[in-house]
N, CA and C of each residue as an Amber inpcrd file, in Angstrom:
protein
   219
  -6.6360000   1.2300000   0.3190000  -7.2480000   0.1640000  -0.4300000
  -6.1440000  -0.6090000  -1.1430000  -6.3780000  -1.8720000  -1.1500000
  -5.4090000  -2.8700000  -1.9600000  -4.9320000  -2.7490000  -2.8530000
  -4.4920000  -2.0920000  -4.2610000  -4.6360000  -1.9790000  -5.3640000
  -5.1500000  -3.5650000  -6.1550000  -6.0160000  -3.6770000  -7.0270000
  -6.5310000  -5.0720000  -7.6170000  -5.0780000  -5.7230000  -8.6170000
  -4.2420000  -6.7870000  -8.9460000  -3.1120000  -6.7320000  -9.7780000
  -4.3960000  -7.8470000 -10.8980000  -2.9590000  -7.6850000 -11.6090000
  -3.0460000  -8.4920000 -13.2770000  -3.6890000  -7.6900000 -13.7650000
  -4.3350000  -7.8800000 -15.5750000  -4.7000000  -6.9930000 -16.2080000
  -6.1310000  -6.7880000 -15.6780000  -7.1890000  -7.5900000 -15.2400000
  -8.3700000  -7.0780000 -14.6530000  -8.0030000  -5.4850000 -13.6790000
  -7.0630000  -5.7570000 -12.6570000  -6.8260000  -4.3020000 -12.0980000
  -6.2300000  -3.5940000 -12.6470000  -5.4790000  -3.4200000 -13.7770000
  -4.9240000  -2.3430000 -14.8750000  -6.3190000  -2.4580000 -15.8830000
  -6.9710000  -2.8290000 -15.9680000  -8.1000000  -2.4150000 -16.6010000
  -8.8950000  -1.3890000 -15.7490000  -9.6330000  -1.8940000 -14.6010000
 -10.0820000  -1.3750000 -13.5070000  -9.3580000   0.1750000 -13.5220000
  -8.1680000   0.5350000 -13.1910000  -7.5280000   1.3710000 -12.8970000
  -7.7780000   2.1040000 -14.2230000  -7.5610000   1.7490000 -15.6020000
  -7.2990000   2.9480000 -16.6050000  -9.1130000   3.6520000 -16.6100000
  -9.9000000   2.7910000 -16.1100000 -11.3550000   2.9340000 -15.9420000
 -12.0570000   4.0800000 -15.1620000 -11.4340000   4.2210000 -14.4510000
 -11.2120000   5.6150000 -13.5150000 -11.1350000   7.1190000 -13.5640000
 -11.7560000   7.7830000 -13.5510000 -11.9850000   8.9110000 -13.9590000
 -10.6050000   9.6550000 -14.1240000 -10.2530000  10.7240000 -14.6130000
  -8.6720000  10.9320000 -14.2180000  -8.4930000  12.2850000 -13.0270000
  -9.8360000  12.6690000 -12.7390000  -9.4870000  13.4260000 -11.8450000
 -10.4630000  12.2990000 -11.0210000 -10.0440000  12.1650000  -9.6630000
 -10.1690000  11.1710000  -8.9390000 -11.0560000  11.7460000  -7.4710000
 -12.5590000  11.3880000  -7.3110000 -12.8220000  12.5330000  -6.6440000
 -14.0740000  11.5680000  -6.1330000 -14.0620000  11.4220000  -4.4770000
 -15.3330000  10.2060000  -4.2730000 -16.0830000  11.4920000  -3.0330000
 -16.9860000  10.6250000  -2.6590000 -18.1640000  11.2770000  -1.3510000
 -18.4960000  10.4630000  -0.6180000 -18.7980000  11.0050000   0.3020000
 -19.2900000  10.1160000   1.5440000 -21.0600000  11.0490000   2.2670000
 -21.2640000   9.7170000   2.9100000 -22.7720000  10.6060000   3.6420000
 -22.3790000  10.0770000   5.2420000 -22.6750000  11.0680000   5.7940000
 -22.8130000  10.9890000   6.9500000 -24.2370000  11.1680000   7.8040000
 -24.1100000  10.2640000   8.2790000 -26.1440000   9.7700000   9.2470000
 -25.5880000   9.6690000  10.6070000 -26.4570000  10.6460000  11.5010000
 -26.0160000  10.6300000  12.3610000 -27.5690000  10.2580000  13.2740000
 -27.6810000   9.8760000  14.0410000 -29.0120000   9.3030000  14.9780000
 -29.5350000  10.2290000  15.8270000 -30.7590000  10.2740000  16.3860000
 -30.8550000  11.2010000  17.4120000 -29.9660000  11.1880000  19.1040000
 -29.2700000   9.9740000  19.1350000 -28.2090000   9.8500000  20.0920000
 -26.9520000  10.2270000  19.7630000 -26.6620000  10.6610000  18.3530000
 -25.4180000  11.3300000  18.1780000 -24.3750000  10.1300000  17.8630000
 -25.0050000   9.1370000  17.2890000 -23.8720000   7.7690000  16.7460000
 -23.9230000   8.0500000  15.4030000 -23.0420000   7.8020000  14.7490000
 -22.0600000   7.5920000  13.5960000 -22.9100000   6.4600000  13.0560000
 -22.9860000   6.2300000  11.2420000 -22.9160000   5.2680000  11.0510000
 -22.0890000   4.8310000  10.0480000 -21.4900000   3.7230000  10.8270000
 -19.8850000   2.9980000   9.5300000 -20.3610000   1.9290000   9.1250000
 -19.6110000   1.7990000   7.9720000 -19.7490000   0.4100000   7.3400000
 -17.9010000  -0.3430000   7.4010000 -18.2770000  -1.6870000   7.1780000
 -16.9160000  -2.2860000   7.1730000 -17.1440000  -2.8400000   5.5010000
 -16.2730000  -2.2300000   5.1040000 -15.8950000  -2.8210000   3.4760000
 -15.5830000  -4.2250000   3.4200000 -16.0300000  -4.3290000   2.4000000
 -15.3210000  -6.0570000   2.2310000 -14.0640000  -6.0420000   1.3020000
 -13.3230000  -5.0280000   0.6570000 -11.8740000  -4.5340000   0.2400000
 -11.1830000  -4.3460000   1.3830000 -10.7050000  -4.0110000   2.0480000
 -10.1220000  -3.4000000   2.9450000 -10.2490000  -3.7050000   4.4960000
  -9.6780000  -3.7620000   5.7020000  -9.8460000  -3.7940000   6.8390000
 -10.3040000  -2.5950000   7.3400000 -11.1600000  -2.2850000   8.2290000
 -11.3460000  -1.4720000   9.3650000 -13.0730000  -0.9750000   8.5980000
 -13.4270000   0.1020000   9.3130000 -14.4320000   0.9030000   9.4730000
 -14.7370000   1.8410000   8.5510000 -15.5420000   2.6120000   7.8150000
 -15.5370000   3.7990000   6.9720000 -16.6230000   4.3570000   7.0280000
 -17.4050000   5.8680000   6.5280000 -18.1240000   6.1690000   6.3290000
 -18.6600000   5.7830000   4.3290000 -20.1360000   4.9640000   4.6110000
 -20.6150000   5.0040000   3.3640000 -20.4200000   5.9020000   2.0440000
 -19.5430000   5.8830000   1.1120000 -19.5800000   6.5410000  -0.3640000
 -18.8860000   5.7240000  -1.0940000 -17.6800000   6.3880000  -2.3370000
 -17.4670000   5.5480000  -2.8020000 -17.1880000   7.1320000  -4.2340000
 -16.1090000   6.3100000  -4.8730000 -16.1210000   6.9630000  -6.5780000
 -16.5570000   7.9270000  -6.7140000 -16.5810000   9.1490000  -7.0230000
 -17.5790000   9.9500000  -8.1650000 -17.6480000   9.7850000  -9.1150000
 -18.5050000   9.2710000 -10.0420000 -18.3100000   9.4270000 -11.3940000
 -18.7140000  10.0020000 -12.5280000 -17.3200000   9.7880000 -13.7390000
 -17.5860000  11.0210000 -14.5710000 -18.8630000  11.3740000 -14.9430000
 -18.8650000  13.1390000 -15.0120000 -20.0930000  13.8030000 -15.1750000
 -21.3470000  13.6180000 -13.7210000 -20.4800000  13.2000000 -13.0360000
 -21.9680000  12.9520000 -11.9050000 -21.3080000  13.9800000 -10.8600000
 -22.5640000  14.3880000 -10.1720000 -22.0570000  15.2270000  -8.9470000
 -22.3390000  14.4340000  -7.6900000 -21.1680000  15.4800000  -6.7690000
 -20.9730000  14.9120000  -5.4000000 -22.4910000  14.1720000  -4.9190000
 -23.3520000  15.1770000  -4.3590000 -24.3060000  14.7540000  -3.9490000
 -25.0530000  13.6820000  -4.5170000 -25.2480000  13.0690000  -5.4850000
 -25.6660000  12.3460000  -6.5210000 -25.0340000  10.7760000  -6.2230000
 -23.8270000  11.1700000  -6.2920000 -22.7340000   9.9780000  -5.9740000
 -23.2300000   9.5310000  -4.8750000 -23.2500000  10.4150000  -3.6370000
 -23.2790000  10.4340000  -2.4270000 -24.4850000   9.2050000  -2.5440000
 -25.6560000   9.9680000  -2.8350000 -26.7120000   9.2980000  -2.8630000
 -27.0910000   7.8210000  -2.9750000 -25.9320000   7.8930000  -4.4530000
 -26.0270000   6.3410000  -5.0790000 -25.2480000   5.4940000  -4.3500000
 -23.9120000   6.0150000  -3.7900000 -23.3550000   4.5190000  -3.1730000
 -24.3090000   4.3080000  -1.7730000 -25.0780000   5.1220000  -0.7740000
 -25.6800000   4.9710000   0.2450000 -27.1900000   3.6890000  -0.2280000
 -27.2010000   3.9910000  -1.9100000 -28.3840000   3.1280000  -2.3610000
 -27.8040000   1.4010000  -2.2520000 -26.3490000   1.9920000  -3.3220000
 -25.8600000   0.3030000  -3.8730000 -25.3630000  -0.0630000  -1.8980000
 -24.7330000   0.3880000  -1.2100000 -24.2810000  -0.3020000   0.2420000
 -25.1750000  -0.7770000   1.1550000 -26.2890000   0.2100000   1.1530000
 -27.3470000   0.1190000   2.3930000 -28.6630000  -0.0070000   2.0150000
 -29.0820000   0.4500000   0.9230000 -30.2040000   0.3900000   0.2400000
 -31.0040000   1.0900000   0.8640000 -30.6360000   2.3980000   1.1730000
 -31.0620000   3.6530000   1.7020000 -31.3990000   4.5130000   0.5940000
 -32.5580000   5.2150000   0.3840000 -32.2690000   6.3970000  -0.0130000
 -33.0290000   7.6960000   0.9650000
């Protein structure tokens, strides 16, 4: 990922949990396909997650970025 510059991304950054710890979900179809998303940060392909954040657990996280990306739950 890009790092964000000027003080908005040194803000961003001190914002960050300090142990640094994200999740992902994986959906797989009854044909056995993958599903990726393409970020709009970054080039290429990924599996849906994102951050953990403080006090939240994996699965939880998991949950929520699959809500805020895809509007899945």
């Amino acid at each position: 990922m890009e790092a964000a510059t000027g003080s908005a991304g040194l803000a961003w950054q001190r914002g960050l949990p300090r142990k640094r710890m994200a999740a992902a979900v994986v959906l797989v179809d009854d044909g056995g396909r993958v599903l990726l998303v393409r970020p709009t940060y970054r080039p290429g392909w990924d599996l849906p997650g994102g951050v953990i954040e403080q006090d939240e657990a994996p699965r939880a996280a998991a949950r929520r970025e699959l809500v805020e990306e895809l509007s899945l739950d």
